[in-house]
C-alpha positions in Angstrom: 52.1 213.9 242.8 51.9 210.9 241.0 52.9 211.1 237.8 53.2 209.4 233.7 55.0 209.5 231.0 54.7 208.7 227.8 57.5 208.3 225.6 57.8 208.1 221.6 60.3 207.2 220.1 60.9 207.7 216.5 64.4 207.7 214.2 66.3 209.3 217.7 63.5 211.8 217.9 61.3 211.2 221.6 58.0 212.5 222.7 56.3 212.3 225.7 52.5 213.0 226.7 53.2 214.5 230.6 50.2 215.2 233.0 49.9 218.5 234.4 48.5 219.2 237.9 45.5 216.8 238.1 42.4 218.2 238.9 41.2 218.5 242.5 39.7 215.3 243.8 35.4 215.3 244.2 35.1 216.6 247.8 34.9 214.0 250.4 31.4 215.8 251.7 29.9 215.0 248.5 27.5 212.0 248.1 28.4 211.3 244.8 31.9 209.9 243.6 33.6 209.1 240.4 32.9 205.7 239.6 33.4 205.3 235.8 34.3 208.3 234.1 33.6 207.9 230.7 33.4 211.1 228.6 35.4 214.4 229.2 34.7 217.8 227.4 35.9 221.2 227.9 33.7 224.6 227.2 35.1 228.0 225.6 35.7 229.1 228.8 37.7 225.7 229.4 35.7 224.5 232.1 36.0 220.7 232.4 33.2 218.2 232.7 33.4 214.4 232.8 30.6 212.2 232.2 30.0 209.3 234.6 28.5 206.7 232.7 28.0 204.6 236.7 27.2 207.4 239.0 25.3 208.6 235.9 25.6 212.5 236.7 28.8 215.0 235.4 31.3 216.3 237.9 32.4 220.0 236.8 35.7 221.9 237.5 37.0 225.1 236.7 39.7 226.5 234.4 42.1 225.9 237.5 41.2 222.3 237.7 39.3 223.4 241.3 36.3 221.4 241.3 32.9 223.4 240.9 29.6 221.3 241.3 27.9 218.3 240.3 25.2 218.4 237.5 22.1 216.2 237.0 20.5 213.6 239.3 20.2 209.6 238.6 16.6 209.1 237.2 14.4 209.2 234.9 12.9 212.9 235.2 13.2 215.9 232.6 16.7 217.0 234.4 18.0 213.6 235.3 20.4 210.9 233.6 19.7 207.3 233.0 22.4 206.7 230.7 21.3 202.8 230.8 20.0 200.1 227.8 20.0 196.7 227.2 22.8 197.7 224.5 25.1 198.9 227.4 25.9 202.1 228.7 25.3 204.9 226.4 26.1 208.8 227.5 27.8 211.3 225.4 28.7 214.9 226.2 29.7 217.8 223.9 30.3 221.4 225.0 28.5 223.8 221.9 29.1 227.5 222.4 28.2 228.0 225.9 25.8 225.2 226.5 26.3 221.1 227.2 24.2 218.9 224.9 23.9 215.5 226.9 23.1 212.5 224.7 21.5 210.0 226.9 20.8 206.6 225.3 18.1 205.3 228.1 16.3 208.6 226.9 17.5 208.3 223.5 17.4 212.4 223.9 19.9 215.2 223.9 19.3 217.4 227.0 20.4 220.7 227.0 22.1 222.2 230.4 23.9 226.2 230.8 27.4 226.0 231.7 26.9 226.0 235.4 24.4 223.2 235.2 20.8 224.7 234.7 18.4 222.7 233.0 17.1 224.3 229.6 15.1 221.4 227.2 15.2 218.1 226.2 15.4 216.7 222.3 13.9 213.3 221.3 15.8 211.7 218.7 14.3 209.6 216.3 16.4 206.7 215.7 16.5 202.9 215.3 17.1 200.6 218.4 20.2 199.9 218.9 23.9 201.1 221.0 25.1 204.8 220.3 28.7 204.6 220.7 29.8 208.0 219.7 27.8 211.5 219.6 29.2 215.1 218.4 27.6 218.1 217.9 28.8 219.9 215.0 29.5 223.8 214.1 25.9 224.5 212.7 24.3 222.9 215.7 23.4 219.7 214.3 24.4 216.0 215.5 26.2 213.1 214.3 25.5 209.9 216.2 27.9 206.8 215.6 24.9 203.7 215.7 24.8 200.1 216.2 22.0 198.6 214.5 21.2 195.2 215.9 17.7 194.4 214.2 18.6 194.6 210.5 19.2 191.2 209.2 22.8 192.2 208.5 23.8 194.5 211.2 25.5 197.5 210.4 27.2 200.6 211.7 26.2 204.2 210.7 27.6 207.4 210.9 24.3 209.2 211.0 23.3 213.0 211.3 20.0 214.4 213.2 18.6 218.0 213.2 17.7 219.7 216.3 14.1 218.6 215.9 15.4 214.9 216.4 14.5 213.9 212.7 17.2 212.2 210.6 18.7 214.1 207.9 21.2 211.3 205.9 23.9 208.5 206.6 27.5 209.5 205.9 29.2 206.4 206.2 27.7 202.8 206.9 29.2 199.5 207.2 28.9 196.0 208.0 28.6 195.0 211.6 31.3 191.9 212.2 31.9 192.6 216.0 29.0 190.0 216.8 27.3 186.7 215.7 23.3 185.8 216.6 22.7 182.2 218.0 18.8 181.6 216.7 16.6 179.1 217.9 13.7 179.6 215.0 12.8 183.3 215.5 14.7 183.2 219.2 18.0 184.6 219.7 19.7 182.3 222.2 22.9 183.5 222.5 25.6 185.7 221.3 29.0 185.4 219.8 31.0 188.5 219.8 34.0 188.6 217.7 37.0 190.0 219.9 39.5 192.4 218.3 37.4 192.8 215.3 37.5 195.7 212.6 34.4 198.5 212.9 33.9 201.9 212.2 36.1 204.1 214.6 35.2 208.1 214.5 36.5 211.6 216.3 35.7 214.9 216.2 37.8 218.2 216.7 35.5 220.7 217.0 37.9 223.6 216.7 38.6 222.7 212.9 34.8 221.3 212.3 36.5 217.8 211.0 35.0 214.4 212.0 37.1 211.1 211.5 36.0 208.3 210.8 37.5 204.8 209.6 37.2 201.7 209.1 40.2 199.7 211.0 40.4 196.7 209.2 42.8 199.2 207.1 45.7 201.1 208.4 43.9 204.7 207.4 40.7 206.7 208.4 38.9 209.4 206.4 38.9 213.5 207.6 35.4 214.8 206.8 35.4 218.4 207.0 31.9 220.0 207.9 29.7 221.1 206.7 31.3 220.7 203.0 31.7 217.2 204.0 35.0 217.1 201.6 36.8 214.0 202.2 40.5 213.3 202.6 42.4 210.2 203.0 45.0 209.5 205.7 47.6 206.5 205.7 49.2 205.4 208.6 51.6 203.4 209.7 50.2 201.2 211.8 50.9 197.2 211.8 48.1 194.5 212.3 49.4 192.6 215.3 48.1 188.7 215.3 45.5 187.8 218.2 47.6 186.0 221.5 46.2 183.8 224.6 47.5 186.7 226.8 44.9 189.3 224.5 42.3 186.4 224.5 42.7 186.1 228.4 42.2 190.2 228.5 39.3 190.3 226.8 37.8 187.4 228.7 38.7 189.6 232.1 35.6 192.2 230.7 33.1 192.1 233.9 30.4 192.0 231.7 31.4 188.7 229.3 33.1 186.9 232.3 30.8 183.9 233.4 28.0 185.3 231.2 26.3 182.2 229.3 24.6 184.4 226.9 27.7 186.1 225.8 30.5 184.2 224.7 34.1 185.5 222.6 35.7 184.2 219.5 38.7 185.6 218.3 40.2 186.2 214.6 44.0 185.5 214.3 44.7 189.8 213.7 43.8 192.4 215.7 42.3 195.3 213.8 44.6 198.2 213.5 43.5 200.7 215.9 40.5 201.5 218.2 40.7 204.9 218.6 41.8 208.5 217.1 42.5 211.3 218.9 43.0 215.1 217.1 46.1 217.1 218.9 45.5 220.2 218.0 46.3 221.6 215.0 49.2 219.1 214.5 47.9 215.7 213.4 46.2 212.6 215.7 46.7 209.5 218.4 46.4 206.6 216.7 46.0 203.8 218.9 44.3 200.4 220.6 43.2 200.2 223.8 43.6 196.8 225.5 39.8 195.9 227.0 40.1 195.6 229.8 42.9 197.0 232.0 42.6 200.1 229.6 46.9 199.9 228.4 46.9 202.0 225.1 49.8 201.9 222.5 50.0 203.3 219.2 51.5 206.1 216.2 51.6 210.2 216.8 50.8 211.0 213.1 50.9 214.5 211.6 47.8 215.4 209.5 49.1 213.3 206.5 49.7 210.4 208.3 53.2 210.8 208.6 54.6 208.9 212.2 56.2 211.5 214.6 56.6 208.7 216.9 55.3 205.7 219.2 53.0 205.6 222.7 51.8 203.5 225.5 49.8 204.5 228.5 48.6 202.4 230.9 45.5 203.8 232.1 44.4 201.1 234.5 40.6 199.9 234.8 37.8 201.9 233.6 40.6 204.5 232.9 40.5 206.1 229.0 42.3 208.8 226.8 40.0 211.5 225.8 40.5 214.7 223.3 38.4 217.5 223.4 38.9 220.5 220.9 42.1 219.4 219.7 43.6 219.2 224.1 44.3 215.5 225.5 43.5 214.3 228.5 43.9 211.1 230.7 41.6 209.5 233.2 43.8 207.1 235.0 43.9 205.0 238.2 46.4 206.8 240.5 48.3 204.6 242.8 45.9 204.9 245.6 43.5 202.9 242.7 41.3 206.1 242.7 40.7 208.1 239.1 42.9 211.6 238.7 42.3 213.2 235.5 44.7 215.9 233.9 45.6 217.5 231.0 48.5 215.5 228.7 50.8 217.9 227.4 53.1 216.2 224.4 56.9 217.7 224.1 59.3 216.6 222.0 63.0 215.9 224.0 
């Protein structure tokens, strides 16, 4: 079995994340294969399902890690996935109680399916245009969308939530958009400049504790919101703003979609911002961490829940590869040496 470590290593104290038996691979017989994996979620009966933003459908596998079925169909019927827009890619997944709410931005719905993939409704939501980059559904059943808002003559970010109707309820956080630039001919946009490595709003969600996260990572801190009280708590970190190299400018560059594209085109500010990414671990604090753009390599802090550093981490994940977290467990999608995807459970011991 091919396997990872991750180490941390912390005044003589050392970590390490360990995959577990990876899930069996999608039978050979089936048409469908994972192509880019993109969101993983587990149900109360800890089921696993992964999201494939390319294949557009989600593979399912049992508590055992034997794979179960397939659920959904490309298209653009009432029990099929687009997940495609001119903002990108944009599916979500959560598993609530014993159901799987599927955000799908091409549909800009949530569509509902049972556990072993039956169909039950489908929920317009009524939002701006723009790129959904996050979606949770929280403990009383409504959502929380993480929005890109490209029209507004200063572009912003918003931590929005939606009833189950689809109508907007309130903003909880918004901020500034600086990942991008417009290029305007009079009223035409002729190009765009996107900022590499720049600060935006970065959020999470552990559903076991009802808490979202969300910060901004200019700063080396992000915000717990607890739901539905929405009482707000501070966290610090320890993290260091690492200054911008050729070698991350030449990694960014590498991004399919931005290389030899003459409508996009990269600048870059001299810092990084400080993270990219949290991930809750249970009950005992959060990954902290950037993710390199393109071949996926992830380094960063195990924090406890005040912030505190338990230690350090890198994981390579390899293209298209991610960390996910899903009620408090972590998991990796990574390129095995075959270059194929396994995906397992990380387990993080201290040695």
């Amino acid at each position: 079995m091919f396997t990872l470590i991750f180490c941390c290593l912390i005044a003589g104290q050392r970590f390490e994340l360990t995959p577990q038996t990876p899930v069996q691979p999608v039978p050979e017989s089936m048409d469908i294969y994972l192509q880019g994996p993109a969101i993983l979620e587990i149900d109360q009966n800890d089921h696993i399902y992964v999201l494939d933003w390319v294949a557009r459908v989600i593979f399912h596998w049992d508590d055992q890690g034997k794979f179960v079925n397939i659920i959904g169909t490309p298209g653009q019927g009432p029990e099929e996935f687009n997940f495609q827009s001119g903002g990108g890619p944009q599916g979500y997944l959560q598993c609530y109680k014993d159901q799987l709410f599927i955000y799908d931005g091409g549909k800009r719905a949530v569509m509902v399916f049972k556990a072993d993939g039956t169909y039950v409704e489908s929920m317009p939501i009524k939002m701006q245009t723009g790129r959904t980059n996050a979606f949770y559904v929280l403990n009383d059943g409504t959502f929380v969308f993480l929005n890109q808002n490209f029209m507004k003559q200063i572009p912003t970010r918003t931590l929005s939530q939606y009833g189950r109707d689809g109508e907007f309820i309130k903003d909880l956080i918004e901020i500034e958009d600086q990942s991008f630039k417009r290029d305007n001919d009079g009223n035409r946009v002729t190009g765009i400049e996107i900022i590499g490595y720049s600060a935006t709003m970065i959020a999470g969600f552990n559903s076991e504790r009802g808490e979202l996260m969300a910060g901004f990572s200019g700063e080396p801190s992000f915000t717990l919101i607890e739901t539905p009280s929405e009482t707000k708590t501070p966290i610090k970190v320890g993290l260091i703003q690492q200054e911008v190299t050729q070698e991350d400018k030449d990694e960014f560059n590498e991004m399919p979609w931005l290389k030899n594209n003459q409508f996009f085109r990269a600048s870059f500010p001299e810092k990084k911002s400080f993270y990219d990414a949290i991930s809750p671990v249970g009950d005992k604090g959060y990954l902290v961490y950037s993710i390199a753009p393109h071949s996926r390599k992830t380094q960063g802090l195990y924090v406890n829940r005040e912030g505190k550093t338990l230690g350090r981490f890198q994981f390579n994940c390899g293209e298209n590869g991610s960390l996910q977290s899903s009620k408090g467990r972590i998991f990796g999608i990574y390129l095995d040496e075959e270059d194929e995807f396994a995906i397992s459970e990380l387990t993080l011991t201290q040695k």
